[in-house]
C-alpha positions in Angstrom: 44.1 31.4 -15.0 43.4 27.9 -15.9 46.8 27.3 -17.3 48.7 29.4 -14.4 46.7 27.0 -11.8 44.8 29.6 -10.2 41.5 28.0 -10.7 40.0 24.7 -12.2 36.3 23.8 -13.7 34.3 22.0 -11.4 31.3 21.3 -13.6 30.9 23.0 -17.2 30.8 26.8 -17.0 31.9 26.7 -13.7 34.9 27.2 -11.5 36.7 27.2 -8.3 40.0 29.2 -6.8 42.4 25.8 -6.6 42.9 25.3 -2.8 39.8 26.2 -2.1 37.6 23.9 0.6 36.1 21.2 -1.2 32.5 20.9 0.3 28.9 19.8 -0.2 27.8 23.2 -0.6 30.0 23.9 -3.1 28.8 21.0 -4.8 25.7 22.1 -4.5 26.3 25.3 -5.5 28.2 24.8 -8.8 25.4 22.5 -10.4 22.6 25.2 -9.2 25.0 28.0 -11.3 25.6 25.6 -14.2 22.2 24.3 -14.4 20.4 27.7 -13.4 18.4 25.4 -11.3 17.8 25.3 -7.2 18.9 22.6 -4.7 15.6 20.6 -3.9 14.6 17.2 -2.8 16.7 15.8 -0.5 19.7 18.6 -0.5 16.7 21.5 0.1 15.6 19.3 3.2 19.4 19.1 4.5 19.9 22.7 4.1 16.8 23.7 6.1 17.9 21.4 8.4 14.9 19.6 8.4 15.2 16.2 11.0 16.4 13.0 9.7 17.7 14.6 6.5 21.5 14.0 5.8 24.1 14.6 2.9 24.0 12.8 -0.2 24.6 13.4 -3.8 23.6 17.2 -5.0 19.9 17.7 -6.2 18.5 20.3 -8.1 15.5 21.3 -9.8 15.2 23.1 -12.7 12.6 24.4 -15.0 11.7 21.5 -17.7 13.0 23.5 -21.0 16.5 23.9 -19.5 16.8 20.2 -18.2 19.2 19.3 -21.5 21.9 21.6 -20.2 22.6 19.8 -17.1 25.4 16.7 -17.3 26.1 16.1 -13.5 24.4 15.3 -10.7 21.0 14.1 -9.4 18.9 17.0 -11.6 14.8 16.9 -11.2 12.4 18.9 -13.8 9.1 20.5 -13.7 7.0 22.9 -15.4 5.7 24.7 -12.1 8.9 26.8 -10.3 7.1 29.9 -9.1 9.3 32.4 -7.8 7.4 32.6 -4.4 9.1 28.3 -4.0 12.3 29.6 -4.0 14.6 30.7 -1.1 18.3 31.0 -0.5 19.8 29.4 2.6 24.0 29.7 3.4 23.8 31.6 0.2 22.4 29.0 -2.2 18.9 28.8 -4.3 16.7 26.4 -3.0 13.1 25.4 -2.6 11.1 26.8 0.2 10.6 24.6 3.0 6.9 24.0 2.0 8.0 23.1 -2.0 10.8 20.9 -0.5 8.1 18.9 1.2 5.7 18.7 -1.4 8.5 17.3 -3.9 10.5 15.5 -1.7 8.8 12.4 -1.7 9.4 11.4 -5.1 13.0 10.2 -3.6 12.3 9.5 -0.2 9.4 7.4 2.0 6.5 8.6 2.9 7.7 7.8 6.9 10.5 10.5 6.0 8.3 12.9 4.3 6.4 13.4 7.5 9.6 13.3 10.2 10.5 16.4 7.7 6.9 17.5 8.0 7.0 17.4 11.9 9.9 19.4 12.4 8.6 21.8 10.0 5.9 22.1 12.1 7.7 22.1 15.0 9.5 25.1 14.1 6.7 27.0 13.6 6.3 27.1 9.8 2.6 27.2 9.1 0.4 23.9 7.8 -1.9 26.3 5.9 1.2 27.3 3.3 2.5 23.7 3.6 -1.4 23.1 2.3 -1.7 26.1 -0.3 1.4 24.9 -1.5 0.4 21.3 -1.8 -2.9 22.3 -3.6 -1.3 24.7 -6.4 2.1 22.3 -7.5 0.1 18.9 -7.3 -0.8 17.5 -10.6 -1.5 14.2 -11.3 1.3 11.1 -12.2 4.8 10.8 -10.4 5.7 13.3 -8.5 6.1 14.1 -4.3 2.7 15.1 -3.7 1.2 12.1 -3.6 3.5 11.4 -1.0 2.8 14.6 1.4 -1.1 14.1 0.3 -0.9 10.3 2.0 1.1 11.8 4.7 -1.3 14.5 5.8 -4.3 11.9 5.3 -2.9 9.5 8.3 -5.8 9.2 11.0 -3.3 9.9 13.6 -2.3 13.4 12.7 -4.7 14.7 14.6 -4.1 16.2 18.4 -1.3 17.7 19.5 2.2 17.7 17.9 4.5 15.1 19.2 7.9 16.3 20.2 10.4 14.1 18.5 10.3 11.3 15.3 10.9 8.9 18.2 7.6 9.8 20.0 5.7 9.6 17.1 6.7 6.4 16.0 6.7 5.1 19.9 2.3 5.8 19.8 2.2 3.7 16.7 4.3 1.0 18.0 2.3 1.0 21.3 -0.9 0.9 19.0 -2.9 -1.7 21.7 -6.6 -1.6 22.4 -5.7 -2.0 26.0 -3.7 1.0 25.8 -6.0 3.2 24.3 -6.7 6.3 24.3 -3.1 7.4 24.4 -2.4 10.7 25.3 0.3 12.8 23.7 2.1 15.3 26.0 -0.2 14.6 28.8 0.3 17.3 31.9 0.4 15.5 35.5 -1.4 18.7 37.6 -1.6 18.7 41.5 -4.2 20.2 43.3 -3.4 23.5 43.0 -3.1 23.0 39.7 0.1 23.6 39.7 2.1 21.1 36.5 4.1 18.7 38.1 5.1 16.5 34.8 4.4 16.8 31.1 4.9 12.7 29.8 5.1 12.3 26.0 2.1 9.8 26.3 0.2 8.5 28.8 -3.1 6.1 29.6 -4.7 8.3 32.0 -7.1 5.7 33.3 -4.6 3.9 34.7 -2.5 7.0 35.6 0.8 5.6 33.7 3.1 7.8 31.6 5.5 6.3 29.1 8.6 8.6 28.1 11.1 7.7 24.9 14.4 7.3 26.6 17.3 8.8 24.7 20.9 9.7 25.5 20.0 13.3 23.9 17.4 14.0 26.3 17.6 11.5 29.6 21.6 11.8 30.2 23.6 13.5 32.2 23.7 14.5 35.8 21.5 17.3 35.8 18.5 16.0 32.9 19.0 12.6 35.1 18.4 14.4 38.6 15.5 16.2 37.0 14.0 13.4 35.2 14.0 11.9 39.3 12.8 14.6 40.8 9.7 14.8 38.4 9.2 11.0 38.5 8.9 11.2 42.2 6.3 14.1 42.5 4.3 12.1 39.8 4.3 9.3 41.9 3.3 10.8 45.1 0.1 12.1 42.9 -0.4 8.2 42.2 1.0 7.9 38.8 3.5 5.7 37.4 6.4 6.9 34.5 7.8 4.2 32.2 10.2 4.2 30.1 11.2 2.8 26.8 14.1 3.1 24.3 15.5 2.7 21.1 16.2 -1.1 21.6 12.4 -1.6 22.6 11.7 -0.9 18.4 13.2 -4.1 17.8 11.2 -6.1 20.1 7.7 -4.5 19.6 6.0 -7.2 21.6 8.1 -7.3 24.3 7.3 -3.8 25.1 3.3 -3.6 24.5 3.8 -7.0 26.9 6.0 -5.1 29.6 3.7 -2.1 29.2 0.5 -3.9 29.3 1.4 -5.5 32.8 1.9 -2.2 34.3 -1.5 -1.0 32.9 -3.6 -3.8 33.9 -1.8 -3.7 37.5 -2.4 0.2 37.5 -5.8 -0.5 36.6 -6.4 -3.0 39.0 -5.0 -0.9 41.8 -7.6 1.9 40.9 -10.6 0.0 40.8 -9.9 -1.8 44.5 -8.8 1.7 45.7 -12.6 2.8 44.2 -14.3 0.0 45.5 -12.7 0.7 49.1 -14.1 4.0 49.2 -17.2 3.4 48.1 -19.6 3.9 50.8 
């Protein structure tokens, strides 16, 4: 078949039909079968589909004694592949979600280990296996652990579960004593109780919400007409939305000095408003 041009070795032991698509996942796929290893690391958090991971060069892990046979690509070794790690997404071994984030920061930053963590989260995969996980493959030396461990330590992972990267990274930029406390997801009520907004943070002393602006979200005709609609019910119950984007990141100041000036105005608006009625 070789000769005829039927197929054609992609990496030792392994083969492909010629005209075949040529594609990551084949990549992928061909060093897991020639290796007898799993994707992991950075290719496990693309296949889950885990937020802010992207394609890059193959990586698989395999179990330390069989590490010799592998010539090509990004290959990673241990001594601790339990079965119950291992999972098959589009058809290809790879580490569980919860292994993929205990490993995975032995390539990437610890920021990045916890966007993946996050969406993980998000989608409803449990923190007490991300946690058993953690506590039965962590040894001590190099290895991704450390990185989860330092991740899961942060003071600010308390609370409720940001909805985006971009949120998350928005309360730590905003990080102000004047601003404090901020509130994530904070819900604007009437007095019915009925919810009339839901802001991704707010300073509800001074009845001001902040939302991360982004095309994916804020755009269009309908998201913008709702985005209106809700801004103009929160501010007939007295509160005030900003909002901040992407370019705002690279001018930090700027933004905690724009934001601050609606806060202490807000703020100052209250107390006369307290002081009026006062009898």
């Amino acid at each position: 078949m070789l000769r005829r041009g039927v197929i054609e070795r992609i990496v030792p032991g392994v083969y492909r039909v010629v005209g075949a698509s040529r594609t990551w996942r084949q990549r992928l796929m061909a060093r897991c079968l020639s290796s007898g290893g799993v994707g992991a690391m950075v290719s496990a958090a693309f296949l889950h589909r885990l937020d802010g991971s992207v394609e890059r060069a193959p990586e698989v892990l395999v179990e330390r004694s069989s590490r010799g046979r592998v010539r090509h690509g990004h290959v990673h070794s241990t001594d601790r592949l339990d079965p119950r790690d291992v999972t098959e997404v589009d058809g290809i071994p790879v580490t569980s979600v919860a292994r993929t984030l205990c490993d995975v920061g032995a390539v990437v930053s610890d920021d990045l280990v916890e966007r993946f963590l996050d969406d993980a989260l998000r989608r409803g995969f449990p923190l007490r296996w991300i946690e058993e996980t953690l506590e039965r493959v962590h040894r001590p030396g190099p290895s991704g652990t450390h990185s989860l461990l330092r991740v899961l330590s942060r003071a600010d992972r308390t609370g409720v579960l940001p909805d985006s990267w971009k949120e998350r990274c928005l309360e730590r930029m905003l990080d102000h004593e004047e601003l404090r406390p901020l509130v994530r997801q904070h819900e604007i009520r009437d007095g019915s109780g009925e919810l009339v907004a839901r802001t991704d943070l707010a300073i509800p002393d001074a009845r001001v919400g902040v939302e991360f602006h982004s095309d994916a979200w804020h755009f269009g005709p309908r998201r913008g007409g709702r985005d209106r609609r809700r801004d103009l019910a929160a501010s007939r119950l007295g509160w005030e939305l900003v909002y901040l984007d992407e370019a705002d990141f690279a001018s930090p100041n700027d933004a905690i000095e724009a934001l601050l000036d609606v806060v202490r105005g807000r703020r100052a608006e209250i107390a006369a408003l307290r002081n009026v009625e006062r009898p």
